[in-house]
C-alpha positions in Angstrom: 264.7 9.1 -10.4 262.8 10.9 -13.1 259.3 11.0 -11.8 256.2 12.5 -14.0 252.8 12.7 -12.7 249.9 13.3 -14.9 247.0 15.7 -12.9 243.9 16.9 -15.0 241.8 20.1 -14.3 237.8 18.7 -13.8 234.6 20.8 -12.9 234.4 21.4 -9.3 230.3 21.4 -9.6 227.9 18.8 -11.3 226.1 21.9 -12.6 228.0 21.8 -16.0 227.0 22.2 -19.8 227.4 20.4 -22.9 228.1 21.6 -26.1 225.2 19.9 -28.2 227.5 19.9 -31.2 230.2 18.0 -30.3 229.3 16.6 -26.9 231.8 17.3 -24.5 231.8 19.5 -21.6 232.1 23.4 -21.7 234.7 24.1 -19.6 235.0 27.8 -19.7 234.0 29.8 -17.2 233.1 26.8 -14.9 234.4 26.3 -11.5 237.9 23.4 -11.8 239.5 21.7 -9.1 242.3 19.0 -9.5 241.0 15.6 -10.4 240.5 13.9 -6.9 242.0 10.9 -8.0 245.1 12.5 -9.3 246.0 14.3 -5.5 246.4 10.3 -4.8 249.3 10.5 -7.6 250.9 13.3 -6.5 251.1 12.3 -3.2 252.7 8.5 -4.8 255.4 10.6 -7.0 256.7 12.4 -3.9 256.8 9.6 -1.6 259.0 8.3 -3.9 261.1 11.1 -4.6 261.6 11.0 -0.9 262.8 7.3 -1.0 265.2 7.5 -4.2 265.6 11.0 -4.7 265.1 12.5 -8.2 262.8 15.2 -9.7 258.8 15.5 -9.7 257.3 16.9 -12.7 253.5 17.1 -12.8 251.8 17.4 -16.6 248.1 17.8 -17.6 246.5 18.8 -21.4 243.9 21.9 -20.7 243.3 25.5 -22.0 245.9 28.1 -20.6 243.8 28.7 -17.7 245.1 25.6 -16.4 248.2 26.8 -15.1 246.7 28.0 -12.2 246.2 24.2 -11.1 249.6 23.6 -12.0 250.6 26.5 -9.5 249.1 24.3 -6.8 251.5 21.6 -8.0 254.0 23.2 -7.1 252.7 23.9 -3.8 252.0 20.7 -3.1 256.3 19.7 -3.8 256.6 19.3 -7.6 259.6 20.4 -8.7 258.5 21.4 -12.5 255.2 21.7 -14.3 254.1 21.5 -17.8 250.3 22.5 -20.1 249.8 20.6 -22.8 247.6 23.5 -24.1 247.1 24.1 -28.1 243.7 24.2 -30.0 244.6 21.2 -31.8 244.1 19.1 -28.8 240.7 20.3 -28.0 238.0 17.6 -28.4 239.9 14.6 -27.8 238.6 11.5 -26.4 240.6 9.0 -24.3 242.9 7.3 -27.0 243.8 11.1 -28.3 244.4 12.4 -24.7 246.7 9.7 -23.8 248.7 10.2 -27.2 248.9 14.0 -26.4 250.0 13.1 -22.9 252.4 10.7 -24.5 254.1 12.7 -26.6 254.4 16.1 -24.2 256.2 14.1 -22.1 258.2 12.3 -24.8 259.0 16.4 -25.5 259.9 17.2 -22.4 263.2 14.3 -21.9 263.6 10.8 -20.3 261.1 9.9 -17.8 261.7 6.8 -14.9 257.7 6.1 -13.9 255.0 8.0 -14.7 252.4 7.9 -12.4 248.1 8.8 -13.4 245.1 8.7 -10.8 243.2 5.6 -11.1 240.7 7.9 -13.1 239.2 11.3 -14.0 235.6 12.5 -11.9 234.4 13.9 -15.5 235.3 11.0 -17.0 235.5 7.6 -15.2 237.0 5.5 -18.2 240.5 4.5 -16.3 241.9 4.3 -19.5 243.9 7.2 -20.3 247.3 6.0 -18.4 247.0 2.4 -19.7 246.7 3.9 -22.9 249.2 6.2 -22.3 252.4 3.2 -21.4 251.1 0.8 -24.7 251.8 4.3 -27.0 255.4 4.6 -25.2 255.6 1.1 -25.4 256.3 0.7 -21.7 254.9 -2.0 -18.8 252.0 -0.9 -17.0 250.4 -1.6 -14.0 246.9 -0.5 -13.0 244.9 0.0 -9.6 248.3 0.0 -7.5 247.4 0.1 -4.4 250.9 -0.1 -2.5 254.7 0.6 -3.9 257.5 -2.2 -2.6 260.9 -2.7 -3.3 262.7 0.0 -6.1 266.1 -0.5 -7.7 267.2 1.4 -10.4 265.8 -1.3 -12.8 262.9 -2.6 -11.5 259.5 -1.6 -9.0 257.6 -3.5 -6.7 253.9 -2.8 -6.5 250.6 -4.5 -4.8 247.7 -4.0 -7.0 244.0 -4.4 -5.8 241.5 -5.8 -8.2 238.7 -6.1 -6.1 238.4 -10.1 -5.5 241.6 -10.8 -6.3 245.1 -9.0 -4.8 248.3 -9.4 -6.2 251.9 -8.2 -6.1 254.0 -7.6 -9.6 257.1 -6.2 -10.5 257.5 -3.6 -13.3 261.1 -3.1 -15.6 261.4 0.7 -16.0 260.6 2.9 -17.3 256.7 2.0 -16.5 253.7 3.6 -15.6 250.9 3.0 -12.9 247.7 4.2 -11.8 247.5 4.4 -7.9 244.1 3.6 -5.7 243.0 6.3 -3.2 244.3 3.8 -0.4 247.8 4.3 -1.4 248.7 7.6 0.9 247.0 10.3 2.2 247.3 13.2 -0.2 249.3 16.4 1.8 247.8 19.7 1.5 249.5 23.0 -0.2 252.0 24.2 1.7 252.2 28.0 2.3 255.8 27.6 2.5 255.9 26.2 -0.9 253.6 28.7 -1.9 255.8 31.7 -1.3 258.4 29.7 -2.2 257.2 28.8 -5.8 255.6 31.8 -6.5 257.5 33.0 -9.4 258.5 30.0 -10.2 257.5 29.4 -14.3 254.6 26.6 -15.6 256.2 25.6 -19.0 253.3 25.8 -21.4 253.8 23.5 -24.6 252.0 23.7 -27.8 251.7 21.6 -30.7 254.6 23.0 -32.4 256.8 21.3 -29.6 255.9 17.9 -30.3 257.4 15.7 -32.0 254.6 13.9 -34.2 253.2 17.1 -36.5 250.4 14.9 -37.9 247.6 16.9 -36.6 245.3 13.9 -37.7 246.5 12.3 -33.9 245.1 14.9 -31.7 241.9 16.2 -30.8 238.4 15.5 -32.7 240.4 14.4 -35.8 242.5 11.7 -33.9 239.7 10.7 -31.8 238.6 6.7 -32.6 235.0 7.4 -30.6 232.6 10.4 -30.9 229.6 11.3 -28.6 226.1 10.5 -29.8 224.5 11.7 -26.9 225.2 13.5 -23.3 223.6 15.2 -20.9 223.8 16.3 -17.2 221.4 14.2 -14.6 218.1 15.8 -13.8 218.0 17.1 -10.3 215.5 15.8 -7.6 214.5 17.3 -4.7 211.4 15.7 -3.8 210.9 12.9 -1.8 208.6 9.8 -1.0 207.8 8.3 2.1 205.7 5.1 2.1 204.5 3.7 5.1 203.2 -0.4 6.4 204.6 -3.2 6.7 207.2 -4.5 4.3 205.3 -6.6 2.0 203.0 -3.6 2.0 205.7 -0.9 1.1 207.1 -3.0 -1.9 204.0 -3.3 -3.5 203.4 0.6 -3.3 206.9 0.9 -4.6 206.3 -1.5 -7.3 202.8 0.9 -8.1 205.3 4.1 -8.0 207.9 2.0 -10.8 204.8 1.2 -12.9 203.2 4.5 -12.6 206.9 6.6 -13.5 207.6 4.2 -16.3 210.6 2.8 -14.5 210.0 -1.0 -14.8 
């Protein structure tokens, strides 16, 4: 089975900048970890390479710098690992990531299921990997929360919405997006680590793709644009407000009036 797993390089602080311009985060020089979510992936891709044997190749769109995440990929059991990485692609919003994603993995060869975190920390849309199956053109199934039955044509998954919990079956090739109650993510092994060390993160540019259009990717292929972002103002003070119940809601009612917040 021909696994793919989609990881994506987010700020490993809340103490990040915007560029006022174009509104998206500045990435350089800030701390990165790999998207929390997507460890849940990883974990999901080889379970299953352990159930039905295949290959595990992990993917993410980033800046060069992103290959050492991809290092820790391999650490972690992938058995290849590709950046998306080109100029063209900076800027992009959700529909223009999961059409870059798209086609680098169209690029790369056949694919079984590709497997995305249920969403990005930086992010929080959950849209990019159902976006990513309607460009392929393949079923999808989101918020999997438990893999069943697999045959070589068709996988079993449980999917968790909340109220409602429900089990589907998926036609492959397909692509889900896993829960954090799926598995527990391993950690990097050091064996892996020395044994991967040399081993090569396949950077791919716009020139590999397919679709040359650069109207697709990045600002230019964007459908949605920022008006307006900014990072949360810190608080460290604190209130303490003291009586009886009836008492303390009407001083915190004063303290909503008084700060504007009602």
């Amino acid at each position: 089975m021909k696994i793919f797993v989609c990881i994506k390089q987010v700020p490993g602080t809340s103490q990040v900048e915007i560029d006022e311009s174009t509104g998206v985060l500045k990435r350089d020089g800030t701390a990165a970890k790999i998207n929390p979510y997507d460890l849940y992936a990883m974990e999901t891709a080889l379970r299953l390479r352990e159930r039905c044997g295949g290959t595990v190749t992990a993917v993410t769109m980033g800046p060069p710098q992103a290959e050492k995440m991809m290092k820790e990929a391999y650490m972690m059991g992938a058995d290849e690992a590709y950046v998306f990485t080109d100029r063209t692609f900076a800027g992009a919003d959700v529909l223009a990531t999961a059409y870059t994603l798209a086609q680098g993995i169209v690029s790369i060869g056949d694919y079984d299921i590709i497997i995305c975190g249920k969403q990005t920390t930086d992010g929080d849309t959950a849209q990019v990997g159902p976006a990513m199956a309607e460009y392929l053109q393949i079923p999808c199934a989101a918020w999997v929360n438990e893999i069943g039955s697999i045959t070589e044509k068709e996988i079993a998954v449980g999917q968790d919405f909340v109220n409602v919990r429900q089990k589907a079956k998926l036609k492959l090739p397909c692509l889900i997006t896993v829960e954090k109650e799926i598995y527990t993510p391993r950690l990097p092994s050091y064996r892996l680590k020395a044994a991967t060390s040399e081993r090569k993160v396949h950077m791919v540019t716009f020139a590999d793709f397919k679709d040359q259009d650069r109207t697709h990717y990045g600002l230019k292929g964007s459908a949605t644009s920022v008006e307006r972002i900014f990072p949360p103002a810190s608080h460290d003070g604190q209130m303490f407000l003291d009586g009886s119940a009836a008492e303390t809601a009407e001083q915190l009612a004063e303290v909503f009036v008084k700060e504007k917040y009602i």
